[in-house]
Every structure is written in structure tokens, then in C-alpha cells.
mmCIF entry with sequence, helices, sheets and N, C-alpha, C, O atoms, coordinates in Angstrom:
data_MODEL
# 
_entry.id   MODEL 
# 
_entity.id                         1 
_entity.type                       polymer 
_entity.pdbx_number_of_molecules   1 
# 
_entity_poly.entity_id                      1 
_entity_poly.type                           'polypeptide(L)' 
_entity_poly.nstd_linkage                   no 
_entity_poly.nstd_monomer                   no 
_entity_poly.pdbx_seq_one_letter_code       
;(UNK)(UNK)(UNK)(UNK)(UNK)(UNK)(UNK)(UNK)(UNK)(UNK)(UNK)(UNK)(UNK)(UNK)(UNK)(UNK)
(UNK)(UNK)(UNK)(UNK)(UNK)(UNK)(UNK)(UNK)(UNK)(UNK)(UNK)(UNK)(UNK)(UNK)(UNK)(UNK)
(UNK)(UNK)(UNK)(UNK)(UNK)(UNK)(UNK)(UNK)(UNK)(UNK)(UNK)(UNK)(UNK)(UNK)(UNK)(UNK)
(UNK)(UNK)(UNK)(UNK)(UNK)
;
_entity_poly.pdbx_seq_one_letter_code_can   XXXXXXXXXXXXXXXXXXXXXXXXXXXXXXXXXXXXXXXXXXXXXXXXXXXXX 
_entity_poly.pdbx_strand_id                 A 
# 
loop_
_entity_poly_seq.entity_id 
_entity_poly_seq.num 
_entity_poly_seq.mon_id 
_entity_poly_seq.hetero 
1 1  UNK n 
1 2  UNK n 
1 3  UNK n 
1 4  UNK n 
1 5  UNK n 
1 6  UNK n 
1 7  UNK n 
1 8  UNK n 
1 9  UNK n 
1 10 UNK n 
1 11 UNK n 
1 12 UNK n 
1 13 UNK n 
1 14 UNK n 
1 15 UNK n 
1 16 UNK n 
1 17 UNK n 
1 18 UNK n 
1 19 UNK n 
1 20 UNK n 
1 21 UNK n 
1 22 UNK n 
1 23 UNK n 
1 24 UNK n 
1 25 UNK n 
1 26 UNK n 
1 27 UNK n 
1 28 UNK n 
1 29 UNK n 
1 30 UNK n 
1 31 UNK n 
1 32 UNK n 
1 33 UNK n 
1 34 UNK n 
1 35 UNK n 
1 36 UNK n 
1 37 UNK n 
1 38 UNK n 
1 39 UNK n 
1 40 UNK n 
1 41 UNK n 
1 42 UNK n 
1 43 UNK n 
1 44 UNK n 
1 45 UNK n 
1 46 UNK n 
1 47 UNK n 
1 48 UNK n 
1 49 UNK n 
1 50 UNK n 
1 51 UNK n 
1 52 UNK n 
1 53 UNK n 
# 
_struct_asym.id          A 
_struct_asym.entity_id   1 
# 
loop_
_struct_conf.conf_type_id 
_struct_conf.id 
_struct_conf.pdbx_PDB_helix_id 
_struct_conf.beg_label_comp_id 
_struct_conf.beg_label_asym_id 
_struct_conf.beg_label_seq_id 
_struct_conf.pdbx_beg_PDB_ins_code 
_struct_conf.end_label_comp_id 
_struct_conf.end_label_asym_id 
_struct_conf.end_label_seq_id 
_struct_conf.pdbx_end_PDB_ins_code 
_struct_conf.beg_auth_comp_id 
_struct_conf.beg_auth_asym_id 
_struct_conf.beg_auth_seq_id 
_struct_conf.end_auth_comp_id 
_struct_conf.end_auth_asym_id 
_struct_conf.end_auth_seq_id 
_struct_conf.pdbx_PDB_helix_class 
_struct_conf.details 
_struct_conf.pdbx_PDB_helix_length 
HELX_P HELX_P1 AA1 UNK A 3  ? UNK A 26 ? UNK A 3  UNK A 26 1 ? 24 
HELX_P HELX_P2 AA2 UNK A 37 ? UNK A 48 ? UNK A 37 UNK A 48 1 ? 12 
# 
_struct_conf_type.id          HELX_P 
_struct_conf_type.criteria    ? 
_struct_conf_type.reference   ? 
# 
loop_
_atom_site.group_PDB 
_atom_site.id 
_atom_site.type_symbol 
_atom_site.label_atom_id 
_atom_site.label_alt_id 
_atom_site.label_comp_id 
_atom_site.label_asym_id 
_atom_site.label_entity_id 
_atom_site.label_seq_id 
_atom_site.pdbx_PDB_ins_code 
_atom_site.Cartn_x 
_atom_site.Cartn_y 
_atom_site.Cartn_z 
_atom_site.occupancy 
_atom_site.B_iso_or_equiv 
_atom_site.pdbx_formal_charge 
_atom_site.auth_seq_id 
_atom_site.auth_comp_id 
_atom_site.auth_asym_id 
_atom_site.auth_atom_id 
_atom_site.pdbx_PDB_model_num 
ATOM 1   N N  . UNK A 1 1  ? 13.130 -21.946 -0.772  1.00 0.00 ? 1  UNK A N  1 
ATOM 2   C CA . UNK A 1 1  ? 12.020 -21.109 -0.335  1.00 0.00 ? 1  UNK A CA 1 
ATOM 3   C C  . UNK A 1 1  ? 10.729 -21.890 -0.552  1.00 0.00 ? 1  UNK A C  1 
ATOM 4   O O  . UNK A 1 1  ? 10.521 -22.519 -1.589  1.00 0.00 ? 1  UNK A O  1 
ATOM 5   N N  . UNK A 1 2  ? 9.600  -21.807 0.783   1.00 0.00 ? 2  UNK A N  1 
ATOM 6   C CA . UNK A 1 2  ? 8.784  -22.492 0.206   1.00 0.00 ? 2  UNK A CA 1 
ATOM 7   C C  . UNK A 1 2  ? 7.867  -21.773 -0.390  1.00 0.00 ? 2  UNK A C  1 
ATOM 8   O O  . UNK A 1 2  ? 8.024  -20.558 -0.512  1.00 0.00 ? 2  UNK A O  1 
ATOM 9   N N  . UNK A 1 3  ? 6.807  -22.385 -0.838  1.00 0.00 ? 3  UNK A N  1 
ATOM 10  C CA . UNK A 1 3  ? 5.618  -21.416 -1.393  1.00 0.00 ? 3  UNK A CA 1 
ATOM 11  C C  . UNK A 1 3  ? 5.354  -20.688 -0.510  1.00 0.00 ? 3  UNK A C  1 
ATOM 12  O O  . UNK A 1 3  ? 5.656  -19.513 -0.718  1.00 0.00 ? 3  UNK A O  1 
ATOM 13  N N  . UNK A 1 4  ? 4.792  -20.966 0.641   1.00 0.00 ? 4  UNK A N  1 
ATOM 14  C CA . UNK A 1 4  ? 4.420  -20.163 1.707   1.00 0.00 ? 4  UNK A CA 1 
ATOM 15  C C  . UNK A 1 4  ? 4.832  -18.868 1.997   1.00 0.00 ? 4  UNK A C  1 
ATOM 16  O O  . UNK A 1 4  ? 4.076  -18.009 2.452   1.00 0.00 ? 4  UNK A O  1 
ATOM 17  N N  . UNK A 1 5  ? 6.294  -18.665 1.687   1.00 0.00 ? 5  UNK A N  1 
ATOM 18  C CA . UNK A 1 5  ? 7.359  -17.517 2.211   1.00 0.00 ? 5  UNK A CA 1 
ATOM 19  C C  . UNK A 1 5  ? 7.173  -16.764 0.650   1.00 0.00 ? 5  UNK A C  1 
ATOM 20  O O  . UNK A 1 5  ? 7.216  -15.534 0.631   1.00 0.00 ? 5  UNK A O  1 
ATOM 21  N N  . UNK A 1 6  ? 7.033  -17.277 -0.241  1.00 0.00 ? 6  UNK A N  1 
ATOM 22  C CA . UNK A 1 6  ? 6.946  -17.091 -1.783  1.00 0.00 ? 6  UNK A CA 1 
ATOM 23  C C  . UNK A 1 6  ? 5.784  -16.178 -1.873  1.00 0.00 ? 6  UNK A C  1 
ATOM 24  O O  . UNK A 1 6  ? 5.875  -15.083 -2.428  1.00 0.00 ? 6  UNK A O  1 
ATOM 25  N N  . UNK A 1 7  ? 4.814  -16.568 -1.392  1.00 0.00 ? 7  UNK A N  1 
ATOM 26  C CA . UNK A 1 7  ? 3.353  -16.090 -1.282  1.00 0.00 ? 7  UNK A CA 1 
ATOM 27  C C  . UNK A 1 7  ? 3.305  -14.679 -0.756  1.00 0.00 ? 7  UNK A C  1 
ATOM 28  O O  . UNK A 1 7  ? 2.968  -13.598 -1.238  1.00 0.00 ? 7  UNK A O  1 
ATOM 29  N N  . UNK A 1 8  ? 3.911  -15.211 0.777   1.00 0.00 ? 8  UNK A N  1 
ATOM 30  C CA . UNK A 1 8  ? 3.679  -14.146 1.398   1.00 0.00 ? 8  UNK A CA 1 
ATOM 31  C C  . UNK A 1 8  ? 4.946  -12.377 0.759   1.00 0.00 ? 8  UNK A C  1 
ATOM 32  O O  . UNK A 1 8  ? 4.920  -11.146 0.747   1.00 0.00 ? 8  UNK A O  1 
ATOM 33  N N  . UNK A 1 9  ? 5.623  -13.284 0.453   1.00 0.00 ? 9  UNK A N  1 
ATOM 34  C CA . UNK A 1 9  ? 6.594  -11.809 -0.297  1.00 0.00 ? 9  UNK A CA 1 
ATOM 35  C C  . UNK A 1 9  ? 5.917  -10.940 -1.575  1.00 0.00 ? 9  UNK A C  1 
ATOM 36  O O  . UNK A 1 9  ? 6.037  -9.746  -1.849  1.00 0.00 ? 9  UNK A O  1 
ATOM 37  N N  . UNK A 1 10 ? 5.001  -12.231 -2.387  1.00 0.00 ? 10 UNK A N  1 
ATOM 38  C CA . UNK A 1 10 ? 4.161  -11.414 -3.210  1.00 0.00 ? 10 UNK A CA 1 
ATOM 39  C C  . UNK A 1 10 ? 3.365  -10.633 -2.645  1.00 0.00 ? 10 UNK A C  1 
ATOM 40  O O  . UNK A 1 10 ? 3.484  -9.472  -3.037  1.00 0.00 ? 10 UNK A O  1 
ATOM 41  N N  . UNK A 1 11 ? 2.223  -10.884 -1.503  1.00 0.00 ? 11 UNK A N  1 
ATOM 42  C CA . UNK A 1 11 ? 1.441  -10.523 -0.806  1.00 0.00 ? 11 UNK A CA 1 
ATOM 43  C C  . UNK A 1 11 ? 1.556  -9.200  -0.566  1.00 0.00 ? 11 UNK A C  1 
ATOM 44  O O  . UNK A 1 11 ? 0.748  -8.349  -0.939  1.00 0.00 ? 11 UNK A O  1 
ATOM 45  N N  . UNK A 1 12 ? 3.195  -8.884  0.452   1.00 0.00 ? 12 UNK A N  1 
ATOM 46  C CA . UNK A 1 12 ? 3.616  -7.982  1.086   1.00 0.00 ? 12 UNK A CA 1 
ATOM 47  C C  . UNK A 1 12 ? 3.923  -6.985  0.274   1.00 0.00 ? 12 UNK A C  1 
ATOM 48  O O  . UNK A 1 12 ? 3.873  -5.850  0.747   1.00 0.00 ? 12 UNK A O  1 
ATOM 49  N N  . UNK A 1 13 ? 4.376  -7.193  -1.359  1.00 0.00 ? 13 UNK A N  1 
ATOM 50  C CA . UNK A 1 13 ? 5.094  -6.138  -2.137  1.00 0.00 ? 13 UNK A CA 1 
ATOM 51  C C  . UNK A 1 13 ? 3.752  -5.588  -3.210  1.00 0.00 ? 13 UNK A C  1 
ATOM 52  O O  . UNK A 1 13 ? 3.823  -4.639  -3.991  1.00 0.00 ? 13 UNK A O  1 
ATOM 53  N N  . UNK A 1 14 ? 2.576  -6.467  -2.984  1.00 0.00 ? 14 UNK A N  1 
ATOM 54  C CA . UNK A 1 14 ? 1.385  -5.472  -3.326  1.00 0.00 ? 14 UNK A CA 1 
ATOM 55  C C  . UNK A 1 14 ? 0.759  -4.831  -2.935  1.00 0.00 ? 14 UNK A C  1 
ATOM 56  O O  . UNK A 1 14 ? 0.067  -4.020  -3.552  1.00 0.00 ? 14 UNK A O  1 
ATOM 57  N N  . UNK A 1 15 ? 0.830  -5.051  -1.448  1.00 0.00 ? 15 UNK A N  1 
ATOM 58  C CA . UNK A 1 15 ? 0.565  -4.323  -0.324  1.00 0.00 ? 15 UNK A CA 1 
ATOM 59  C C  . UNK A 1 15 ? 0.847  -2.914  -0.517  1.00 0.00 ? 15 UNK A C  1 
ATOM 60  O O  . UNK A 1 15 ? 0.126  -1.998  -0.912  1.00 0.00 ? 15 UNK A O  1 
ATOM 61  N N  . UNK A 1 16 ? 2.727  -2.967  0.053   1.00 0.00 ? 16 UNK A N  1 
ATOM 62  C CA . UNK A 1 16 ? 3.493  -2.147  -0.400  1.00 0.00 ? 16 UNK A CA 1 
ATOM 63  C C  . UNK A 1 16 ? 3.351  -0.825  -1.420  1.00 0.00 ? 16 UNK A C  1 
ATOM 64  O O  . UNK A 1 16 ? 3.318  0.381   -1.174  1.00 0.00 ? 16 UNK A O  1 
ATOM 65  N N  . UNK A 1 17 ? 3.261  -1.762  -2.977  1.00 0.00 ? 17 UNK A N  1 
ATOM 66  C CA . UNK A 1 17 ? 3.012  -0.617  -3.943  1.00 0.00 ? 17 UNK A CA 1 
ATOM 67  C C  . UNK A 1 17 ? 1.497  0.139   -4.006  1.00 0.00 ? 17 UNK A C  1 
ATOM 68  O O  . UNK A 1 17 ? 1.205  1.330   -4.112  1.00 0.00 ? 17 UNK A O  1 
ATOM 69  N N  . UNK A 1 18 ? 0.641  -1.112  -3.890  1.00 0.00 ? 18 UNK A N  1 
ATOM 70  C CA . UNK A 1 18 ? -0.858 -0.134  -3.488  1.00 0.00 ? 18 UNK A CA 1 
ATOM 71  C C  . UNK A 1 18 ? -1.106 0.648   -2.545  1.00 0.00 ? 18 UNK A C  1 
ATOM 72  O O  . UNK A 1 18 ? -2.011 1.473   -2.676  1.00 0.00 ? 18 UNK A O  1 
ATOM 73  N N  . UNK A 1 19 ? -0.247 0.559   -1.201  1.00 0.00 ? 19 UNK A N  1 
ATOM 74  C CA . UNK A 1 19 ? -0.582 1.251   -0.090  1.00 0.00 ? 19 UNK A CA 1 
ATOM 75  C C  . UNK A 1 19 ? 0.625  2.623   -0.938  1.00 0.00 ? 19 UNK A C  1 
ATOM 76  O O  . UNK A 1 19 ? -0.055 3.644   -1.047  1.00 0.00 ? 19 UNK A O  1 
ATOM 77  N N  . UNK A 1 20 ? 1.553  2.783   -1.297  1.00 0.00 ? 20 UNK A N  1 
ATOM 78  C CA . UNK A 1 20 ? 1.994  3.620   -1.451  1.00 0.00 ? 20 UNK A CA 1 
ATOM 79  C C  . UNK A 1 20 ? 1.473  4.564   -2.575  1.00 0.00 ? 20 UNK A C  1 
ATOM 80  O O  . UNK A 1 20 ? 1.515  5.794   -2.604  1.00 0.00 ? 20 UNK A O  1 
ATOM 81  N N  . UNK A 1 21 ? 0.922  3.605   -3.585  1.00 0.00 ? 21 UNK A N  1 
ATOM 82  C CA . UNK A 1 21 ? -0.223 4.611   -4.554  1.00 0.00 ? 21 UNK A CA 1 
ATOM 83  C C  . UNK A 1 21 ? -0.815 5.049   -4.226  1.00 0.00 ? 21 UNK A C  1 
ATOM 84  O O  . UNK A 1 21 ? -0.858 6.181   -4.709  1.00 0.00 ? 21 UNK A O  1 
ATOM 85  N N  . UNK A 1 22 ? -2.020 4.728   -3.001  1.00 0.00 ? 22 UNK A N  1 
ATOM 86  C CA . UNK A 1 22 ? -2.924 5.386   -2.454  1.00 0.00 ? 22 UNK A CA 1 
ATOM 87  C C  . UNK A 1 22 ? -2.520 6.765   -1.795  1.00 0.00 ? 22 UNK A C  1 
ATOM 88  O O  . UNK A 1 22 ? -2.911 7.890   -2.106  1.00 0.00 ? 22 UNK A O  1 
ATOM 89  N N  . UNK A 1 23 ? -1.558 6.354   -0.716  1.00 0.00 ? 23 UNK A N  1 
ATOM 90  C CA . UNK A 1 23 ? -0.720 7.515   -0.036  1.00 0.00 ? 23 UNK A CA 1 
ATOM 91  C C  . UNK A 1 23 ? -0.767 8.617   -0.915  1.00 0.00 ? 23 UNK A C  1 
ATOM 92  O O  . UNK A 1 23 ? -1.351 9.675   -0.680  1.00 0.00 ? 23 UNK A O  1 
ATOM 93  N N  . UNK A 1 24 ? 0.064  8.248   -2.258  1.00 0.00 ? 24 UNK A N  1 
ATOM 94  C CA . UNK A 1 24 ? 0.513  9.543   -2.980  1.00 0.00 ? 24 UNK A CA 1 
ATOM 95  C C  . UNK A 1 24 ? -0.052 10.167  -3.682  1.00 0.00 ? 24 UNK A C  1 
ATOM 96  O O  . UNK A 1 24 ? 0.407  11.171  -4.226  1.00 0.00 ? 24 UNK A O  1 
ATOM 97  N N  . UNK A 1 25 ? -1.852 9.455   -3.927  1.00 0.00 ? 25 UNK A N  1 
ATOM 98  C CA . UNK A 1 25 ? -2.829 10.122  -4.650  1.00 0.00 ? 25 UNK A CA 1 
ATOM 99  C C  . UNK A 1 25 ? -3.249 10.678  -3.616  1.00 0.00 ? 25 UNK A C  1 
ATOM 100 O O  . UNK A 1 25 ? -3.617 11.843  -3.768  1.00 0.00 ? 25 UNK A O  1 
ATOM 101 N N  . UNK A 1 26 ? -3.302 10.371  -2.902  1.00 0.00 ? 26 UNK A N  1 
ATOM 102 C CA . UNK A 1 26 ? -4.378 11.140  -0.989  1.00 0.00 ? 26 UNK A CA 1 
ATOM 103 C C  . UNK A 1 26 ? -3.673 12.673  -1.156  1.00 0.00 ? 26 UNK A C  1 
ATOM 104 O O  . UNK A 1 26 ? -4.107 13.825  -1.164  1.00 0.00 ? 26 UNK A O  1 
ATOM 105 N N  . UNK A 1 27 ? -2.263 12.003  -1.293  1.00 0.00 ? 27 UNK A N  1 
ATOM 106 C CA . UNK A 1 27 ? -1.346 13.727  -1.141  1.00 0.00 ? 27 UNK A CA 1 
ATOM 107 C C  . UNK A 1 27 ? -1.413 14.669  -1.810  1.00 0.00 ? 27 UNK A C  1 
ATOM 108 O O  . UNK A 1 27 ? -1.111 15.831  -1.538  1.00 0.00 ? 27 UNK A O  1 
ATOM 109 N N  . UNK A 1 28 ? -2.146 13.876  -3.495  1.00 0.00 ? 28 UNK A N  1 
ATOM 110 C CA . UNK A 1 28 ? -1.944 15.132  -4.429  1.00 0.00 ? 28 UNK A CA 1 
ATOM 111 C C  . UNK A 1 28 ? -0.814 15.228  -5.356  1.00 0.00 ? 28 UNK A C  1 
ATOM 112 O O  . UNK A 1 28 ? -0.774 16.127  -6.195  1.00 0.00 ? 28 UNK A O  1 
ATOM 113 N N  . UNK A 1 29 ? 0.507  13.957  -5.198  1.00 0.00 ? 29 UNK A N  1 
ATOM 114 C CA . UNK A 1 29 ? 1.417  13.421  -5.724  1.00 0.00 ? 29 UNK A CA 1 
ATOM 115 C C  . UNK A 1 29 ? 1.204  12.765  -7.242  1.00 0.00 ? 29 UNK A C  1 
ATOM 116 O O  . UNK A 1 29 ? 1.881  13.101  -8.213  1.00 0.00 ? 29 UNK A O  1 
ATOM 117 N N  . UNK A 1 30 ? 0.050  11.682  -7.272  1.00 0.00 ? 30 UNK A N  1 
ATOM 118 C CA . UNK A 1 30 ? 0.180  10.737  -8.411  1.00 0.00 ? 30 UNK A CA 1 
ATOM 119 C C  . UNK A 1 30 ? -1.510 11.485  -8.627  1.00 0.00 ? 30 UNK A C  1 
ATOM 120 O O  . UNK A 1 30 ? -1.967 12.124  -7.679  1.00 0.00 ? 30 UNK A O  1 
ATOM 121 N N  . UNK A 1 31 ? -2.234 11.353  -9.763  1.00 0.00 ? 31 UNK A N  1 
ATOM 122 C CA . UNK A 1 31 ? -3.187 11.530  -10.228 1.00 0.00 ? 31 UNK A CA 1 
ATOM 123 C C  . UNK A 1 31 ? -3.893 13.615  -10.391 1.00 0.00 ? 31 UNK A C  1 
ATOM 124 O O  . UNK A 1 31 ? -3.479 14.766  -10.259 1.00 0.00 ? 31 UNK A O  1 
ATOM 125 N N  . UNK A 1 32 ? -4.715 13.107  -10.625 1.00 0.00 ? 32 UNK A N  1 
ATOM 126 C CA . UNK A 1 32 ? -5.573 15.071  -10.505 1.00 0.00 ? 32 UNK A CA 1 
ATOM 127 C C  . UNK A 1 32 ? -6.635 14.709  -10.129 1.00 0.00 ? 32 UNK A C  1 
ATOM 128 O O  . UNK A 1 32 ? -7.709 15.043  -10.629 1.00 0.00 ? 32 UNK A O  1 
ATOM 129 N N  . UNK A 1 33 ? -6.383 13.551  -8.655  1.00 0.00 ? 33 UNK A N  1 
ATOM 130 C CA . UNK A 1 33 ? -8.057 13.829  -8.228  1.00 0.00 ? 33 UNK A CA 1 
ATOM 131 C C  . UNK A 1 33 ? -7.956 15.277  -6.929  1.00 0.00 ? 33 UNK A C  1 
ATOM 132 O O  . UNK A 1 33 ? -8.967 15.807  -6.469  1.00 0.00 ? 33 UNK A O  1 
ATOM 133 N N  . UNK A 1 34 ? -6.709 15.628  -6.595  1.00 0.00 ? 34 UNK A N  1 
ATOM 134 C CA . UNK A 1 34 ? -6.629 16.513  -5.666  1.00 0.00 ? 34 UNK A CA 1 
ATOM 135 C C  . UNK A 1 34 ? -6.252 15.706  -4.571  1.00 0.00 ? 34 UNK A C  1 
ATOM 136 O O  . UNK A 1 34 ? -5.673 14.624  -4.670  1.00 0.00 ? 34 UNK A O  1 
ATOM 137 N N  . UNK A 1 35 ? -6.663 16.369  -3.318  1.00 0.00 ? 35 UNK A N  1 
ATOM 138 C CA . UNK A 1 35 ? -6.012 15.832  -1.980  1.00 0.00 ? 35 UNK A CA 1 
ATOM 139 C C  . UNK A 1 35 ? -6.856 15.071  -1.108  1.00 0.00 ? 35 UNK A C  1 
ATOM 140 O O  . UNK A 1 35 ? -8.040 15.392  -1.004  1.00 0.00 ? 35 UNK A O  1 
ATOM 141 N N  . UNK A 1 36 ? -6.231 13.774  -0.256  1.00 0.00 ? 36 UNK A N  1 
ATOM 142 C CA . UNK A 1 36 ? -7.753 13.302  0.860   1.00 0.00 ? 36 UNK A CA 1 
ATOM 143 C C  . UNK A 1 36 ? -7.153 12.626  1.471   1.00 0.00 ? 36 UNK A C  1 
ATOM 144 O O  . UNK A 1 36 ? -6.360 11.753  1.118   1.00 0.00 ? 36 UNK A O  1 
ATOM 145 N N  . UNK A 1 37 ? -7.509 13.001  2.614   1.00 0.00 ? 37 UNK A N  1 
ATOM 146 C CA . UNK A 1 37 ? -6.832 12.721  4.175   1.00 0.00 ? 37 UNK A CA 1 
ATOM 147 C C  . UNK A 1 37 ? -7.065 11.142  4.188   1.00 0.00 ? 37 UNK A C  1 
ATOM 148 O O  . UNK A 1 37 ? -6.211 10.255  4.215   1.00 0.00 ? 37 UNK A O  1 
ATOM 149 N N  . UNK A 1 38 ? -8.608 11.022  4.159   1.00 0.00 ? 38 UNK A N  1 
ATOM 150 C CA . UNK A 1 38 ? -8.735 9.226   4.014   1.00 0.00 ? 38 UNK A CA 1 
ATOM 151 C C  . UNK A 1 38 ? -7.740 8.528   2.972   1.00 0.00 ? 38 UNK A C  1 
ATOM 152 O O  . UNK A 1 38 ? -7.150 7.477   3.221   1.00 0.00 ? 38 UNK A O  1 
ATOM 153 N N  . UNK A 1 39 ? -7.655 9.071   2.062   1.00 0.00 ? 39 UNK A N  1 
ATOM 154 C CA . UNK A 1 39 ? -6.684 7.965   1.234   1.00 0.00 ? 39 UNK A CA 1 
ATOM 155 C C  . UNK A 1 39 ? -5.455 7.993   1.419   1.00 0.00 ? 39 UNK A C  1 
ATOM 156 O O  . UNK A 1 39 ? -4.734 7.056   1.075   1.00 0.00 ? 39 UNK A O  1 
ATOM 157 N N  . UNK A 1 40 ? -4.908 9.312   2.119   1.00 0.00 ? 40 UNK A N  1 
ATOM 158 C CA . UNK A 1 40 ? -3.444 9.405   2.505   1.00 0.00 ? 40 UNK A CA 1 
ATOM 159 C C  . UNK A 1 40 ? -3.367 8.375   3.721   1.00 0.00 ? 40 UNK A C  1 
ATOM 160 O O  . UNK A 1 40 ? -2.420 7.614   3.921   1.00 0.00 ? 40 UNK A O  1 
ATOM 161 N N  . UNK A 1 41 ? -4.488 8.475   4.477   1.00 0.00 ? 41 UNK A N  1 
ATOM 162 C CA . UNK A 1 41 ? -4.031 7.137   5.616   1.00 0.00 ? 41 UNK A CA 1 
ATOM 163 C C  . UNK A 1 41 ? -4.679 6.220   5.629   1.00 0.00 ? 41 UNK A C  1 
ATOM 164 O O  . UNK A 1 41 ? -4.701 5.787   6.781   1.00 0.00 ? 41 UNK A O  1 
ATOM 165 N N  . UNK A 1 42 ? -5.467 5.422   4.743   1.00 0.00 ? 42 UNK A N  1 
ATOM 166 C CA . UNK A 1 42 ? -5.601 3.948   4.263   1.00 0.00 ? 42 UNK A CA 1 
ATOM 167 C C  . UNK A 1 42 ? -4.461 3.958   3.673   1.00 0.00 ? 42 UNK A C  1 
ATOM 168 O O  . UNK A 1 42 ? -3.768 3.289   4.439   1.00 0.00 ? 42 UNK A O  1 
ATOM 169 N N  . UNK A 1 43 ? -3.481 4.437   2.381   1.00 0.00 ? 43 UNK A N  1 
ATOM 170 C CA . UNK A 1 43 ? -2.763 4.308   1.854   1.00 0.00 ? 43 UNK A CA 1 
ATOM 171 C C  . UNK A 1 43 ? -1.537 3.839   2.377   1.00 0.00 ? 43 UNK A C  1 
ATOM 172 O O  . UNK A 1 43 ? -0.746 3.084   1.811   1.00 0.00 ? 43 UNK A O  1 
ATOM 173 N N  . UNK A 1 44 ? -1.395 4.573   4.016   1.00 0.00 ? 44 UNK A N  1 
ATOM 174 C CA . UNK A 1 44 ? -0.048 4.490   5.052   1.00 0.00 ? 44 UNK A CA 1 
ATOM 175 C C  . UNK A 1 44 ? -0.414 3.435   5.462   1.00 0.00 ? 44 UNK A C  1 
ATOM 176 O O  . UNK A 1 44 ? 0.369  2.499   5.304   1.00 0.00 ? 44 UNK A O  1 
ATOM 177 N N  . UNK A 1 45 ? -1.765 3.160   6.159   1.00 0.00 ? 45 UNK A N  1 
ATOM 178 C CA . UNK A 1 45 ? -1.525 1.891   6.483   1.00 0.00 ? 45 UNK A CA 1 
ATOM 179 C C  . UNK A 1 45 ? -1.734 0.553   5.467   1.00 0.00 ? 45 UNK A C  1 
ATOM 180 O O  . UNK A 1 45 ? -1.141 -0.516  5.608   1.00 0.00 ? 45 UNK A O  1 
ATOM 181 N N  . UNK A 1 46 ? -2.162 0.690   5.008   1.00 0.00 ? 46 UNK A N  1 
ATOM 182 C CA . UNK A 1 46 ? -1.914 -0.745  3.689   1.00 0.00 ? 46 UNK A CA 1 
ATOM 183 C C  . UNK A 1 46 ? -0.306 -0.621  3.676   1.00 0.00 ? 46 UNK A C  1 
ATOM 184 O O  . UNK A 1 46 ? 0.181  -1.635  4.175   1.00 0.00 ? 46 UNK A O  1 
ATOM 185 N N  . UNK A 1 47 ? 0.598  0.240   3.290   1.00 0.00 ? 47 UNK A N  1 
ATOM 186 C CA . UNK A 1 47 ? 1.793  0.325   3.044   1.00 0.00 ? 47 UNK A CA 1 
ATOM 187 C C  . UNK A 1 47 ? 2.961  -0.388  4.154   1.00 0.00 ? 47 UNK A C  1 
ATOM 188 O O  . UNK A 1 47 ? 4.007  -0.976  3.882   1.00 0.00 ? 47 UNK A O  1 
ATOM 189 N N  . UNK A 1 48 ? 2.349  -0.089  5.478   1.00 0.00 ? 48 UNK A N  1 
ATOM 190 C CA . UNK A 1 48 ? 2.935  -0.119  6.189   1.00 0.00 ? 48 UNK A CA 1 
ATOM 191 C C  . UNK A 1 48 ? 2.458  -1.705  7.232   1.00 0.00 ? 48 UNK A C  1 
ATOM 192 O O  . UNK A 1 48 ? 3.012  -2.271  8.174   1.00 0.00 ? 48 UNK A O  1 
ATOM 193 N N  . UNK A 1 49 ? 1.406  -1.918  6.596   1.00 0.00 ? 49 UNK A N  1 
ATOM 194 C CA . UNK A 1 49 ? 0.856  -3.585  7.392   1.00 0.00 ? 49 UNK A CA 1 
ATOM 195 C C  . UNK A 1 49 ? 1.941  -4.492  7.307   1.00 0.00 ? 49 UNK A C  1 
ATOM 196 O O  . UNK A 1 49 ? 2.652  -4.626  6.311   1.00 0.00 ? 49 UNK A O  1 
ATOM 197 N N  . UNK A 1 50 ? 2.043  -5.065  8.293   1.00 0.00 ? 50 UNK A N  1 
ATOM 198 C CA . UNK A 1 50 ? 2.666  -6.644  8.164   1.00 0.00 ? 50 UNK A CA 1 
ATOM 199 C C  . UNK A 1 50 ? 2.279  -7.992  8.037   1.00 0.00 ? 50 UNK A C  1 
ATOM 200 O O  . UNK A 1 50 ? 2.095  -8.802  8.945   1.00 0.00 ? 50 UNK A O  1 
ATOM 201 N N  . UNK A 1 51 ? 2.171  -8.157  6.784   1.00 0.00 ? 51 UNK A N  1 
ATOM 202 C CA . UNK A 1 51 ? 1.282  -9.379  6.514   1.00 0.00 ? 51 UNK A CA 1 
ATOM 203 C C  . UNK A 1 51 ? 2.485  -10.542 6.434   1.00 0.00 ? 51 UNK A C  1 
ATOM 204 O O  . UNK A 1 51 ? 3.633  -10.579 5.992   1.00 0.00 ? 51 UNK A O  1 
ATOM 205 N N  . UNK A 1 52 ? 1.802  -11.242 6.942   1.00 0.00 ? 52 UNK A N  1 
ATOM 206 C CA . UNK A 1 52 ? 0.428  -12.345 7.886   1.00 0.00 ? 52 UNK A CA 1 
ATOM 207 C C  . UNK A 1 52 ? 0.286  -11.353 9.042   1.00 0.00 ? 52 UNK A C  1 
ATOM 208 O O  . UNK A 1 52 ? 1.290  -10.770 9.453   1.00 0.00 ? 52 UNK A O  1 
ATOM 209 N N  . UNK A 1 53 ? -1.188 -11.089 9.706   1.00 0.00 ? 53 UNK A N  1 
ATOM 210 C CA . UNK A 1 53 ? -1.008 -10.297 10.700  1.00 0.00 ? 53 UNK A CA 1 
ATOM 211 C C  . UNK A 1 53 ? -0.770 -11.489 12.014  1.00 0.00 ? 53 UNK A C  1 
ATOM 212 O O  . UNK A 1 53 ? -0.562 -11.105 13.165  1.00 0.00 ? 53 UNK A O  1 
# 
């Protein structure tokens, strides 16, 4: 594996867990800030990007 592919798997799986934290605080899931539409879908899409675009 090179670095490159190395990189980018780190990249993708912080993506991943931050876009899915966000999601689940937006929802009302993880934290007590309550609910928010903006962070439920920045959250989806960070989660769901394909990096390198």
C-alpha cells in the first residue's frame, strides 16, 4: 500500500466518523444541544463525500 492510498483511507474514515457525529447531533441522537436540520445535512454530507473528489 502506498502512502497515498494510506492517506487517503485515513482521510475518508474521519470524514466518515465526523460526518456521522454531526448527523447524529443534528438529530438529537448524540449530545443535548437538541435538533438542527443544518447539522443533520452537513453531517450527511461530510459522511457520505468521496474523497479525493
Amino acid at each position: 500500500m502506498t502512502v497515498g492510498k494510506a492517506l487517503s483511507l485515513v482521510v475518508a474514515a474521519v470524514l466518515l466518523l465526523a460526518g456521522g457525529a454531526l448527523a447524529l447531533t443534528g438529530m438529537g441522537y448524540l449530545g443535548e444541544g437538541g435538533t438542527s436540520t443544518a447539522w443533520s445535512v452537513i453531517g450527511a454530507a461530510l459522511a457520505g463525500s468521496e474523497w479525493p473528489w
